[in-house]
Steps between C-alpha positions, in 0.01 A plus 500: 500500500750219607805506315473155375148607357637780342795260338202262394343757302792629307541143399189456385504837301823298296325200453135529466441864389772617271405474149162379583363685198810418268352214327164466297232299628582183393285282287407223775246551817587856585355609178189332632538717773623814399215562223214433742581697748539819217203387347360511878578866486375547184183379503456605878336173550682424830363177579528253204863496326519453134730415255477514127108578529466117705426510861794340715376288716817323595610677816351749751515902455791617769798470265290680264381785738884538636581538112221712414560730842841535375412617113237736654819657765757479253381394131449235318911356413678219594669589836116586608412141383761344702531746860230209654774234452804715583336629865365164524828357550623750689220431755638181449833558631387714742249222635807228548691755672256566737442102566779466489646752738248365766493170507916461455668819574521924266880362298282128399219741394745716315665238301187290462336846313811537322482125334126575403627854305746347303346153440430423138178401560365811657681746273354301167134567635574869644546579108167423419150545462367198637341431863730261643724689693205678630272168588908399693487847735139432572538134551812569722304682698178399572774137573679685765245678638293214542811296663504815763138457546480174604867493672631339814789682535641806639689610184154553345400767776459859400395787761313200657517143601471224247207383622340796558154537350577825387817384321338207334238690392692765331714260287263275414291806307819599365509148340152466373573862345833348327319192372201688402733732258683145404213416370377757315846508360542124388169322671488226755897451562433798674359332780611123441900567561489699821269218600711231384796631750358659776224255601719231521707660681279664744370136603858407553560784706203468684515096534468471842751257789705268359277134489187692506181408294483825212185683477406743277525857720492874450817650644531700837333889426342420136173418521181392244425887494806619381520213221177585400581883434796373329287318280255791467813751384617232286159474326458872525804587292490201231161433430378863359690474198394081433157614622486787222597297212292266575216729452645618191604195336316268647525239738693280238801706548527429859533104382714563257800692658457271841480157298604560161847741599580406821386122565547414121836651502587388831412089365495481101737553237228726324725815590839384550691219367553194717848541709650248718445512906901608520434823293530781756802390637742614208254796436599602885801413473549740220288784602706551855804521297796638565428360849401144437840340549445614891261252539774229523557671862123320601701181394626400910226659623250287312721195574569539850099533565442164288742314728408632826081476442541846665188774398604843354490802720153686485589761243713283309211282459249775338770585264524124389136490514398814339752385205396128498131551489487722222725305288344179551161654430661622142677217412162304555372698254435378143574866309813596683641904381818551645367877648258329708739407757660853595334489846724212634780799400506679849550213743713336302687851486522496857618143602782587229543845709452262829759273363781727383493691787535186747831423309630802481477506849646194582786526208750425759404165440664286199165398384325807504733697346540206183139524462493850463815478241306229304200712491648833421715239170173414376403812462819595362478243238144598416595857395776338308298301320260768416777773402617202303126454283459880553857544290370209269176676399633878472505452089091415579457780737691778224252359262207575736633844493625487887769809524720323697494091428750458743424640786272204682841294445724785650266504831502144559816500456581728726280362773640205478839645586417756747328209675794283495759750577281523853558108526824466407607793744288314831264768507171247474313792650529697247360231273145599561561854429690379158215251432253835494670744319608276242102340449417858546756562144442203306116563542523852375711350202268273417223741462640781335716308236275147448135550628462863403578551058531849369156686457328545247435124545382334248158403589505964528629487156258272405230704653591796342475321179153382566378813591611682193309236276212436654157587381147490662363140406867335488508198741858414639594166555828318649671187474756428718624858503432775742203307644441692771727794587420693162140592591668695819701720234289542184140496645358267232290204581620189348408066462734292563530266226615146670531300175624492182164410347321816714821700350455444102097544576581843670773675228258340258195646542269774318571763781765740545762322772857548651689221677799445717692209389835324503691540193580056532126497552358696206718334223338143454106693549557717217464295262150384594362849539395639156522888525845572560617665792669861556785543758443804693836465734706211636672519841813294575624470836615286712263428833761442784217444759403155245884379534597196627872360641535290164487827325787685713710183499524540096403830419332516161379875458316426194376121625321688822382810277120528482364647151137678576327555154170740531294433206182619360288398197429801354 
């Protein structure tokens, strides 16, 4: 194993694996995820996933089988839950290393990997159950494999020419496996993203003399038969599963997860609020933090290629495409999620990489070297600013029970100076290095002393509770408490109540019932329900994963504590 490999992986271990089990499953979509695939292994049903007794429809089976695998290996707990995500992204990082490495040079795949390890966006996902990061490695890619496939240049060659038939063959089936798993991840992204970047490419590649009429053209050693079998694998590995429930659920489902949750999604507001076409770009901006502010080093770049009408090299060009495409196909979108764009993460990553190491190199040079200073100060004054609201909040994060409050504000703190001391001494090449290992801290920080509170949690504590009181023919319902994470720890069915109305009907009625409710909540109800109500246990705490900058800026322990009442009337 290459050395930089090896380095790549014990960076990953810090930032994606450590802890992964530390926190409960939280009460948002990896609940959703985390219950089916255990009731997956309950039931043995292997083929539909459930939640709550209700068929889930909403996205295909992988995540669930890579969860379910992982409770059958290991158990059924929360690092099992979330090992999909975590090796996800390190696939991930290992992917952009490898692009990396071949279409720039092994140091640019080195640092590019790096940037993807300790990104905030990537380390966020690796923590949880959900598919994203998954759908990103396969999407990545079936992307690059299909850029190889159809390829013009020599960089792209393996153990054979580029336009070998052999060659082509080989990576095109590698992609139509990739996007075949995409979609049986997340659905038809699978196959639309790679498409949207490498076809677009491939006819630029393969455009022909300069002045030339453009025709429509296979490239030199693919041919109709291989395309065909790429098809044929494609179909071969994503169809079963669509084919299956189809027979099982009819032919209605089949129109309902194409149209109703990817086409609906993709074009009405029926999921997803209405967001404005700008959305992604702060939501990128954010989620390559700490290395954002090195994207001011595109700045001459960009400039000098406006004023001289001059076209991008040939791999800087896929990198712009294969982050431009996505992005504008997103931001087209009407319901917009900020996850959804973590597969412009590893180009982007390397034409950062691509970027830092060109000035580095030419640091002799005023500009370069001011650039890199200006960078490396925005990043400085980013882990200020966050030791700063980290130092703010501590009273919050004591109240959440967090051992040591102020230790997120200690590690930005000292990132920022190790980082500057490098600056401020001339040694920009160590900047890099100091960029890492202090993402690589303030990451760790974050998740063992914000993201991750003391266990028992309290949707545990609450499950204990329910488990203790319930009786065969109690019905449990919740209102804006433990929605969704509680069935994964008590067992126990439940309705969600969604109104108020639905809420007085519910603790009102003849049968024997428990609920989950917010202390603010229950008070003005009571009084319209005419059999009072007996308190079984209430659960304060403080839910650090709910917080918001507004709440760290003026810390208010009691203003951001949540009050969980679980009542029953009998």
């Amino acid at each position: 194993m290459a050395p930089p490999v090896r380095w790549l992986l014990v960076l990953c271990v810090v930032t994606l694996f450590l802890g992964l089990g530390r926190s409960a499953v939280t009460d948002s979509d990896e609940a959703f995820y985390a219950e089916s695939a255990r009731q997956m292994v309950e039931s043995g049903d292997w083929l539909t996933p459930h939640y709550n007794a209700v068929v889930r429809f909403e996205k295909p089976v992988l995540m669930y089988w890579l969860i379910a695998t992982a409770y059958a290996v290991g158990g059924v707990t929360e690092a099992a839950a979330r090992l999909p995500s975590a090796l996800a992204g390190l696939a991930l990082v290992l992917l952009t290393f490898a692009v990396a490495s071949r279409w720039y040079d092994r140091p640019t795949g080195t640092l590019a990997g790096a940037i993807v390890a300790t990104t905030f966006g990537c380390a966020v996902m690796a923590w949880q159950a959900l598919p994203d990061l998954p759908v990103t490695a396969f999407i990545t890619f079936a992307t690059w494999a299909l850029i190889r496939a159809l390829s013009s240049d020599g960089r792209d060659a393996g153990t054979r020419p580029v336009d070998a038939p052999g060659h082509r063959r080989a990576w095109l089936l590698a992609a139509a496996v990739a996007s075949a798993l995409a979609c049986l991840t997340k659905g038809p992204i699978g196959i639309v993203l790679p498409a949207l970047v490498a076809l677009p490419l491939a006819c630029w590649e393969h455009r022909g003399p300069a002045g030339a009429a453009w025709r429509p053209r296979l490239p030199s050693g693919l041919t109709l038969a291989t395309v065909a079998a790429a098809l044929g694998v494609f179909v071969a590995v994503a169809a079963p599963w669509f084919a299956a429930m189809a027979q099982v659920h009819g032919a209605a489902y089949l129109v309902r997860f194409f149209v109703g949750e990817n086409l609906t999604r993709f074009a009405t507001p029926e999921f997803n609020d209405p967001r404005p076409f700008w959305f992604y770009l702060p939501i990128l901006a954010g989620g390559l933090l700490p290395w954002t502010p090195f994207a001011a080093l595109w700045v001459p770049g960009v400039a000098r290629a406006i004023r001289t009408r001059a076209a991008p090299q040939l791999v800087d060009l896929r990198l712009i495409v294969w982050t431009l495409a996505p992005l504008l196909f997103y931001s087209a979108s009407i319901g917009k999620q900020p996850r959804y764009i973590l597969p412009l993460l590893p180009p982007v990553a390397i034409l950062l990489a691509r970027s830092i190491r060109e000035h580095l190199a030419a640091r002799a040079e005023p500009g370069c070297a001011w650039r890199l200073r200006v960078s490396a100060a925005g990043v400085v004054a980013y882990w200020l600013a966050l030791a700063w609201l980290m130092f703010r909040g501590a009273p919050v994060l004591a109240a959440a029970g967090m051992p040591q409050p102020l230790l997120p504000a200690t590690a930005c703190l000292g990132a920022a100076i190790a980082l500057c001391a490098a600056v401020v001494m001339g040694r920009l090449d160590t900047a890099p290095l100091a960029v890492v290992l202090g993402g690589a801290a303030t990451l760790l920080a974050l998740h063992f002393q914000v993201f991750s509170p003391p266990r028992p949690s309290p949707v545990e504590r609450a499950a204990a509770t329910l488990r203790a009181a319930w009786r065969e023919g109690h019905t449990l319902g919740t209102y804006h408490a433990f929605g969704r994470n509680q069935i994964f720890y008590s067992g126990l069915p439940r309705l969600d109540l969604v109104t108020a109305d639905q809420t007085v009907d519910f603790l009102g009625s003849a049968a024997p019932v428990i609920a989950l409710i917010r202390q603010g909540d229950l008070a003005p109800l009571e009084s319209r329900i005419a059999k009072p109500l007996r308190r079984l246990d209430r659960i304060d705490y403080v839910d650090t994963a709910a917080l918001r900058i507004g709440d760290l800026l003026r810390p208010d322990p009691d203003g951001v504590r949540q009050r969980i009442l679980i009542v029953t009337n009998r």
